[in-house]
C-alpha positions in Angstrom: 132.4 89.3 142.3 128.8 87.5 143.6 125.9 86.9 141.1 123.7 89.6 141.2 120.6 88.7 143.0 117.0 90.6 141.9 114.8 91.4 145.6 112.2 93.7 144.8 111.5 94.8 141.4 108.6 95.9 139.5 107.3 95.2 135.8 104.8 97.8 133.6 103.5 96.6 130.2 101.9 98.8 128.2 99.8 97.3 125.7 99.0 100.0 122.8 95.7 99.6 120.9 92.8 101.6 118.9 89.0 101.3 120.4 88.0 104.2 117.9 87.5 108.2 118.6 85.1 108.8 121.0 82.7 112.1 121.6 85.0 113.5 124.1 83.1 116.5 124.8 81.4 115.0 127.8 84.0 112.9 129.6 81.6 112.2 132.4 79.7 110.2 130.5 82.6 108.6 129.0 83.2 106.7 132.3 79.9 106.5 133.5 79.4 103.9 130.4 82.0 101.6 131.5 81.1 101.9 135.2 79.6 98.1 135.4 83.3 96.7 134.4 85.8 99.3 136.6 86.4 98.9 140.6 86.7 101.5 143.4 90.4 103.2 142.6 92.6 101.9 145.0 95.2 104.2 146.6 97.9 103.3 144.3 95.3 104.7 140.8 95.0 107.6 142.9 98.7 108.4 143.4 99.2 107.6 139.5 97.0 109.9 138.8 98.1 112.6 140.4 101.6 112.2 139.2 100.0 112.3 135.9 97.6 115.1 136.1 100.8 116.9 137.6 103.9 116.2 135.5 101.0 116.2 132.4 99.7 119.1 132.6 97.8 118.1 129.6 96.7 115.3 131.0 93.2 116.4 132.6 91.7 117.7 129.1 93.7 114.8 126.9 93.4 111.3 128.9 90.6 109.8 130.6 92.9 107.4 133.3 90.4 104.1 134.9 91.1 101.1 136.8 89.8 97.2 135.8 89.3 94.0 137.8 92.9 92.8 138.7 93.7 89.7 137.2 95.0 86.4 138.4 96.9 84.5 135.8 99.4 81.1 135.9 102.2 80.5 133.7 103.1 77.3 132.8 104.3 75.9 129.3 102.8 74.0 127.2 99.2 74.8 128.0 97.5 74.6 124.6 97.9 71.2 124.7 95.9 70.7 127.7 92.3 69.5 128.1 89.5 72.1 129.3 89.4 70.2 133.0 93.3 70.1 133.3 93.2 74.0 132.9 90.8 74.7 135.7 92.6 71.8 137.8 96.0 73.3 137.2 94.8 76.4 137.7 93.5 75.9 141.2 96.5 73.8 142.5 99.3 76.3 141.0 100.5 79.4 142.7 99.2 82.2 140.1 100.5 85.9 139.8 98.4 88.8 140.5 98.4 91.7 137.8 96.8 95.0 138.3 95.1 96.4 135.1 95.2 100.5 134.8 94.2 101.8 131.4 94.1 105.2 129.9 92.1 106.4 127.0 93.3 110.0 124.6 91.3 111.6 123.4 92.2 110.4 119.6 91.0 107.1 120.5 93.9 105.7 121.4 93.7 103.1 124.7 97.0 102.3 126.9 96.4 99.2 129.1 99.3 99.7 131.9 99.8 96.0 133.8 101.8 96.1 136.8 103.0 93.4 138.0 105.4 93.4 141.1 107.6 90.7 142.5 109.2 90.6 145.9 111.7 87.2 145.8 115.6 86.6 146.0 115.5 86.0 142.0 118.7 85.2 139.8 118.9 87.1 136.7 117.5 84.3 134.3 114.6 84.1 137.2 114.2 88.4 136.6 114.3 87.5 133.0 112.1 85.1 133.2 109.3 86.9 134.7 110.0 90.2 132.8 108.8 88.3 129.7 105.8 86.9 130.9 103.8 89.6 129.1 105.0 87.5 125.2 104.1 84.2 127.0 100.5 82.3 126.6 99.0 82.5 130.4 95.9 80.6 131.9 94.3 84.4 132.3 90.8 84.1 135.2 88.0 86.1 133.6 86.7 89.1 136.3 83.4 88.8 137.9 82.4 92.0 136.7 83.5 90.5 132.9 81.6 87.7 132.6 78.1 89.2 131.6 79.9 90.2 128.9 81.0 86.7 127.4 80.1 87.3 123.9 81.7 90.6 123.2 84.9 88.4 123.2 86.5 88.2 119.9 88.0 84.7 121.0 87.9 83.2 117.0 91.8 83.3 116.3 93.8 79.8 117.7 95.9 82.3 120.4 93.0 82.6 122.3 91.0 79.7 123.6 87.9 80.1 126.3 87.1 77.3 129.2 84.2 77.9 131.2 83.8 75.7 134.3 80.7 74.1 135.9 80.6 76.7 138.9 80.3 79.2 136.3 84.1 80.8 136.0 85.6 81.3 133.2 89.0 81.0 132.0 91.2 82.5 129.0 94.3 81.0 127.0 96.6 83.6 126.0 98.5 86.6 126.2 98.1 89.7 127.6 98.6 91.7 124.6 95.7 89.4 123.2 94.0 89.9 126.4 94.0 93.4 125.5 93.4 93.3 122.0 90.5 90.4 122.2 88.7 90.9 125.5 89.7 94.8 126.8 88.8 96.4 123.2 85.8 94.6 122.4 84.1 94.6 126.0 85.0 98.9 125.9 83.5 99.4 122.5 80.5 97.2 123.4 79.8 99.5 126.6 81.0 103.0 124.4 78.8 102.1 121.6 77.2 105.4 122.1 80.3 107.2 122.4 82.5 105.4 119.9 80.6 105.0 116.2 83.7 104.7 114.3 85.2 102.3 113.2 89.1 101.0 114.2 92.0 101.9 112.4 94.4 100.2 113.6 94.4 96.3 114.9 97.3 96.2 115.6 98.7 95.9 119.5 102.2 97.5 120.3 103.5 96.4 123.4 106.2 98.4 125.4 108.0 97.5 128.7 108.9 99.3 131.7 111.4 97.7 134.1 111.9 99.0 137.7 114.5 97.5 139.6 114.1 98.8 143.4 116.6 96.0 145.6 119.4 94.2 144.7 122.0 91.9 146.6 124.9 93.1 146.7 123.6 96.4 147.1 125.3 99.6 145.6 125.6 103.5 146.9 125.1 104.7 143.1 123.9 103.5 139.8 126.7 104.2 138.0 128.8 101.7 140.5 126.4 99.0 139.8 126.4 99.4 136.0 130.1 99.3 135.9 129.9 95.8 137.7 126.8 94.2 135.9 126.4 95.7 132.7 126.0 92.9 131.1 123.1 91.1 133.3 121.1 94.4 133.7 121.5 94.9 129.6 119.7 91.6 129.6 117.3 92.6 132.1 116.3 95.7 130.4 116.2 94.4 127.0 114.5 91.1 128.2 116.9 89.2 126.3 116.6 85.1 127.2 120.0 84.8 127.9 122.9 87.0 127.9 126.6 86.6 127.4 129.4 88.8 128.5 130.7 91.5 126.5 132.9 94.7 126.6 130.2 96.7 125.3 127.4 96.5 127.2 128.2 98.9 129.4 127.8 101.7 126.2 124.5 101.1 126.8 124.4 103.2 129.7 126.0 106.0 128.9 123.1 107.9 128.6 121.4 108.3 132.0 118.1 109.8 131.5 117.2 110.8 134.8 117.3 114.3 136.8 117.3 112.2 140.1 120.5 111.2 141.8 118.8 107.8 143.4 117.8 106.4 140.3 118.8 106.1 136.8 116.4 105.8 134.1 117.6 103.8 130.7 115.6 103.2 127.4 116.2 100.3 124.4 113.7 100.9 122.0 110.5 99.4 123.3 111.9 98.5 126.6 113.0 100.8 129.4 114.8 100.3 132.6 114.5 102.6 135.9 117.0 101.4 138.9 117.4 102.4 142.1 120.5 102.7 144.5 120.7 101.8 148.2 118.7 104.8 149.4 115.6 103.1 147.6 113.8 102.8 151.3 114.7 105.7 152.5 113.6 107.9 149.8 109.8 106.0 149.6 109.5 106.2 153.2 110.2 109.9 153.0 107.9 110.6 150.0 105.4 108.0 152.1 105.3 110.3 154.9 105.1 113.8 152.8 102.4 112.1 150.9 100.3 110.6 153.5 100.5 107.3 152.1 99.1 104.0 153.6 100.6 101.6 151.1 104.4 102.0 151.0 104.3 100.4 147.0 102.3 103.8 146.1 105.2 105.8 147.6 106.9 104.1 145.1 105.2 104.7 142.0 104.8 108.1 143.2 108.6 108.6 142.8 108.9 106.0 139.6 106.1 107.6 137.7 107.5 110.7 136.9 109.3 109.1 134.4 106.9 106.3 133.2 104.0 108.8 132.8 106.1 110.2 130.7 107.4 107.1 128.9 103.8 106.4 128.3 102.9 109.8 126.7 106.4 109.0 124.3 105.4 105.6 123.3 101.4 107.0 122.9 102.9 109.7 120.5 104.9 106.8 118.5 101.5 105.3 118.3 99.3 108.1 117.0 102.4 108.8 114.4 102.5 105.1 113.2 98.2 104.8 112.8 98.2 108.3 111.0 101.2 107.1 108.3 99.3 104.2 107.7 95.7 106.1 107.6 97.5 108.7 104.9 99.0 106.2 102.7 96.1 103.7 102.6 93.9 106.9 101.6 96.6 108.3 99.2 96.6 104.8 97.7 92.9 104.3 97.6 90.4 104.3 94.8 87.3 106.3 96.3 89.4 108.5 98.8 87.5 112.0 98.4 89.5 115.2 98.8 86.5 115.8 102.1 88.0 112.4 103.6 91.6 113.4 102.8 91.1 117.0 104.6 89.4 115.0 107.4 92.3 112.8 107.9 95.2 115.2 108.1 92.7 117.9 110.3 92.6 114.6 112.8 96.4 113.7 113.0 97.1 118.0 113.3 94.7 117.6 116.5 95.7 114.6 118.0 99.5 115.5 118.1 98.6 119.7 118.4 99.4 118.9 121.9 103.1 117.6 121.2 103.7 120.9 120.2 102.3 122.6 122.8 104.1 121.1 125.6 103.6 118.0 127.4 104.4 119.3 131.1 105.8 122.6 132.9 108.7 121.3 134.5 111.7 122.2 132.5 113.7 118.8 134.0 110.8 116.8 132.7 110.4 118.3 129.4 114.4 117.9 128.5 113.9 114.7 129.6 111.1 114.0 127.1 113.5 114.9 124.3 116.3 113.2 125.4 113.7 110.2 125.3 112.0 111.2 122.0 115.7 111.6 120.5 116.4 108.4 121.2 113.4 106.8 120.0 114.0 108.7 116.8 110.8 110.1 117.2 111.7 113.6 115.0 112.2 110.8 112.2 108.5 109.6 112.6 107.1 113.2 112.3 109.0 113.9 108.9 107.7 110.9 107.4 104.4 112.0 108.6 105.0 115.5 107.2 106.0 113.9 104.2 102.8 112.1 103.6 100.8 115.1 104.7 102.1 117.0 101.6 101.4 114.1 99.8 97.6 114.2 100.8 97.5 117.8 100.0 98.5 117.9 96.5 96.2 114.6 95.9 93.4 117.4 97.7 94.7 120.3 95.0 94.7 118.3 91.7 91.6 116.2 92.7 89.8 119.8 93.3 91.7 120.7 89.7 90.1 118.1 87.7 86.5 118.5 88.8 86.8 122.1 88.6 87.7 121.6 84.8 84.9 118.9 84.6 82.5 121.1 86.4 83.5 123.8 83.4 82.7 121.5 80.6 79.3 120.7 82.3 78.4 124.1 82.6 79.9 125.0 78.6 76.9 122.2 78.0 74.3 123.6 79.8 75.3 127.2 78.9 75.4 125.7 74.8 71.5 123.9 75.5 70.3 127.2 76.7 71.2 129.1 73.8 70.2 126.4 71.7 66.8 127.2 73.7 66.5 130.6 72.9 66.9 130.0 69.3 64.3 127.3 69.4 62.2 130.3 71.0 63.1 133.0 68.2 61.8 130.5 65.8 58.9 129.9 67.5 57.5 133.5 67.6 58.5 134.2 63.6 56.3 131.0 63.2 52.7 132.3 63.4 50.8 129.2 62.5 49.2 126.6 65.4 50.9 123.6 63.5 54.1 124.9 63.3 53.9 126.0 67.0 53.0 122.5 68.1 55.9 120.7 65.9 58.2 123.3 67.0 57.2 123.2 70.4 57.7 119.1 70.7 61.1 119.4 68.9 62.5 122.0 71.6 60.4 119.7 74.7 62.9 116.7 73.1 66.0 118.6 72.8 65.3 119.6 76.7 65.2 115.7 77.9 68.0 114.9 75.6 70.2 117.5 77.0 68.8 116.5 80.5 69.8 113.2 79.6 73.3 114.0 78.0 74.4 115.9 81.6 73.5 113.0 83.4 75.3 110.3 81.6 78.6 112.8 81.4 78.4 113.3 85.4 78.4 109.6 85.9 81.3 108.9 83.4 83.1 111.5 84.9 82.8 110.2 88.5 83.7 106.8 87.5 86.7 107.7 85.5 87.3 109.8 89.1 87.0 106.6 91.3 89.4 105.1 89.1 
């Protein structure tokens, strides 16, 4: 059997972060903030987009969908150890990648920065491998035009990210791109959304997902499942982006669930990796959907047909996301000293309308929706949501004996007050048996001192009650 050779293949990373919940009611204005950092949408956004508004039909009223500078980045090893001029110099002289940069923002504050990043050479599978994984490696990243008024929104303090300027006034990044999104894509949006976004973030945290799309390969094959049989083991690797893989008996069980509705193309997920292959009708399929679609650029045909299944891959992994932030959110609150029953009830109303829609149905198409389960089944997804459940019961009976315990301490309070004012009233009986102006007066200043002690006595009880409550 030949070594399978890698032609034409295609890499998504999907870098998962929280910029904070923005005022969503006016969307328009949402993008018109950000307008000095985004380009014209190319013809490839646009096709995205449409697959997205389509197969989502969620989508228009849930995700805001924009496109960045495209960046230029060169990877080589070793590069922390270079000087500042030997970056730029290297830089220059090195054939550098191209990556474009599509993000989407939900409406729960939730921002998915999709890199594609496509690569048309004869490649081994260690080369495929290789390149699949450049996403975990430290990259000389060049800075957009359109970025660089907005230098110091950079959170470039950590050691994984390092900033060289050169004299001609570029400027260069060392690091990944998940710290490219984390450090210089989060910041730079909530610098520009600081009238949309005043809350804070909840979650620093960046989870990173892959999507694989294998399009050519040498020898070519009439079906998927012919071309699993014969190289289970290097497309395992590819998929899972293993470094190096070794033959075994049992890699082609991971394959046995085909995910797809489409006879071209199968469609396989391993936890936060997922791999989409074509067969040998790969060109004749895009050219056909190239043509129906009135298509220019034959690579948008392409993710016409590919995104049907990596909008929805990104709508899974968003819903993993929003699941994760809110267990956290509820167990850092249930945990917490000065979490009010209000900010409890706030919290679980948010994670109800952030994953409302989950419930509702992600899109209309009945082949796309069982594929959604299949996919959320096998991300254990229904696990997630009991935990979440789980915590949610959790916050409401804090909510219940919270509201318990300063009902009872509101009830003491009042027993006080209700005990002053008859103590009042009998201060007043005495006063009208007493008929004599010095007996008013000494009367009158003994019930004016009960009054500010009582006063007094309410005030120090409601701030040892709120204390013993804080703690």
């Amino acid at each position: 059997m030949d070594d399978l050779k890698i032609l034409d293949f295609a890499v998504i990373f999907r870098n998962i972060i929280d910029v904070g919940k923005p005022t969503w009611e006016n969307r328009k204005r949402i993008l018109e903030e950000i307008e000095p950092v985004t380009v014209k949408e190319d013809e490839l956004f646009t096709s995205m987009n449409r697959v997205s508004e389509t197969v989502c039909s969620l989508s228009k009223k849930q995700m805001l969908r924009f496109e960045l500078p495209e960046i230029e980045v060169l990877d080589l090893p070793k590069l922390y150890y270079l000087s500042d001029r030997l970056i730029i110099e290297k830089f220059e002289k090195n054939n550098r990648h191209t990556i474009q940069v599509y993000p989407s923002l939900h409406r729960s504050g939730t921002l998915t920065c999709n890199f594609h990043f496509r690569v048309e050479e004869n490649c081994s599978v260690e080369e495929t491998i290789h390149l699949i994984r450049i996403n975990l490696r430290t990259l000389i990243i060049k800075i957009p035009s359109e970025f660089i008024p907005y230098v110091d929104t950079f959170e470039c303090k950590d050691e994984k990210t390092r900033l060289v300027k050169s004299d001609n006034g570029e400027v260069y990044l060392l690091t990944t791109l998940k710290n490219y999104t984390s450090n210089v894509i989060r910041p730079l949006l909530r610098h520009l959304w600081c009238k949309t976004i005043q809350t804070e973030i909840s979650l620093f945290r960046c989870v990173s997902s892959t999507l694989v799309q294998l399009y050519k390969t040498s020898p070519e094959y009439s079906s998927v499942d012919e071309l699993v049989s014969n190289y289970a083991n290097e497309l395992l690797a590819i998929g899972t982006m293993h470094k190096t893989y070794q033959k075994s008996a049992t890699a082609s069980e991971h394959f046995t669930n085909d995910l797809s509705s489409d006879e071209e193309l199968g469609v396989f997920t391993f936890g936060l990796s997922d791999l989409l292959i074509f067969d040998n009708t790969y060109e004749d399929v895009t050219k056909a959907i190239q043509e129906r679609k009135k298509l220019k650029d034959f690579y948008s045909a392409v993710m016409y047909n590919t995104m049907h299944y990596g909008i929805l891959f990104e709508w899974l992994y968003l819903e993993k996301f929003i699941i994760d932030r809110y267990n956290r959110l509820l167990s850092r609150a249930i945990a917490g000293e000065n979490t009010s029953p209000s900010q409890m009830l706030l919290l679980q109303k948010q994670s109800m309308q952030d994953l409302i829609m989950y419930t509702a149905g992600i899109t209309p198409y009945p082949s796309r929706e069982e594929f959604l389960e299949k996919a959320r089944l096998a991300h254990r997804v229904p696990e997630l949501q009991e935990k979440l459940e789980k915590k949610r019961d959790l916050a409401t009976d804090y909510v219940i004996q919270e509201y318990t315990l300063r009902t009872n301490k509101a009830i003491q309070l009042v027993n006080i007050f209700v005990s002053a004012t008859a103590a009042f009233g009998l201060m007043e009986v005495i006063l009208s048996i007493s008929q004599q102006p010095t007996s008013k007066m000494f009367w009158g200043g003994i019930t004016f001192a009960l009054f500010i002690g009582v006063l007094l006595f309410l005030s120090v009880s409601s701030k040892i009650i709120l204390s013993k409550n804080r703690r």
